[in-house]
N, C-alpha and C positions, 0 to 999 in steps of 0.2 A: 504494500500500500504506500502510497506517494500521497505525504504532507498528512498523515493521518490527524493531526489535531488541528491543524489549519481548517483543513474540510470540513470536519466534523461540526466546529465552531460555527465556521459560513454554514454550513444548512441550514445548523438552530437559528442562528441569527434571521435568514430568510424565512423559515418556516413562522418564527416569531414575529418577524414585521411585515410578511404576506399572508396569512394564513390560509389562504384560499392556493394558495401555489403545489401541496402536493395534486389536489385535484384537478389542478390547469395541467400540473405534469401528466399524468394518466390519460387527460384527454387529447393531450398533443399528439403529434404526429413525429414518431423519433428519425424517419425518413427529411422529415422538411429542416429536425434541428439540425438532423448532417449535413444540409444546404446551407445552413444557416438562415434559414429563415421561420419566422417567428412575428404572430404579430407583436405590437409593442409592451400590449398590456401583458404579454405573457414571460415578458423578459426574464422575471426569479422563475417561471419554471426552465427555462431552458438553460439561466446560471444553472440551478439544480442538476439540469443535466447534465449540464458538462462536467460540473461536477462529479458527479457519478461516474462520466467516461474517463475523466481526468486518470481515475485510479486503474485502467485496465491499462493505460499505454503503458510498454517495456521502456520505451524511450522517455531518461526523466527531464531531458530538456525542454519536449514537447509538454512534457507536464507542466512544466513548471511557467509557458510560454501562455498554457491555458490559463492558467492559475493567476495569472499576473493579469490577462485581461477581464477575470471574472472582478478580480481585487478591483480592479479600476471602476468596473463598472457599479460594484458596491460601494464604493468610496466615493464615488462624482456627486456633488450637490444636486447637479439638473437631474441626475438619476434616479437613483437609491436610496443613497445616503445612510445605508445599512451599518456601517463600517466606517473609521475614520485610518485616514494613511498611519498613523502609529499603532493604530490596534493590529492593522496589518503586517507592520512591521514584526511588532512583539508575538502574533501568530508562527507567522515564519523562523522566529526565530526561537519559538521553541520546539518547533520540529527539529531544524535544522541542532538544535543542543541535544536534544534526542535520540 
């Protein structure tokens, strides 16, 4: 598993300030989030996804390339606003002590 308490944290945090997002994930369409496409409001279930995919890639660059655009996108004012760049930081870095 790649960034196991990073992720773990971003779900609850989504799941916590979406709460309607496991059931947006179920209904989506896992075909469309490999396109990337997504309507807008469903954006925490398809973070969620990636999440999910995050942990199956062997390659932890690619992981970590997800990871970093999921962070952003939880951390953006106009966004999310799930996350602040230091929480993220301190996320990452206790995996990475880990």
């Amino acid at each position: 598993m790649k960034y196991p308490q990073t992720v773990k944290a971003l779900v609850g945090r989504i799941c916590q300030s979406y709460p309607a997002t496991q059931n947006q994930l179920e209904e989506s369409s896992v075909d469309d989030f490999r396109k990337g496409i997504f309507k807008p409001h469903f954006l925490p279930a398809y973070l969620l996804w990636m999440l999910q995919e995050l942990e199956t890639f062997e390659d932890r660059e690619k992981a970590a390339r997800w990871l970093g655009w999921v962070m952003g996108k939880l951390d953006s004012i106009p966004v999310l606003n799930v996350v602040t760049l230091q929480e993220n930081r301190d996320l990452i870095r206790a995996d990475k002590e880990s």
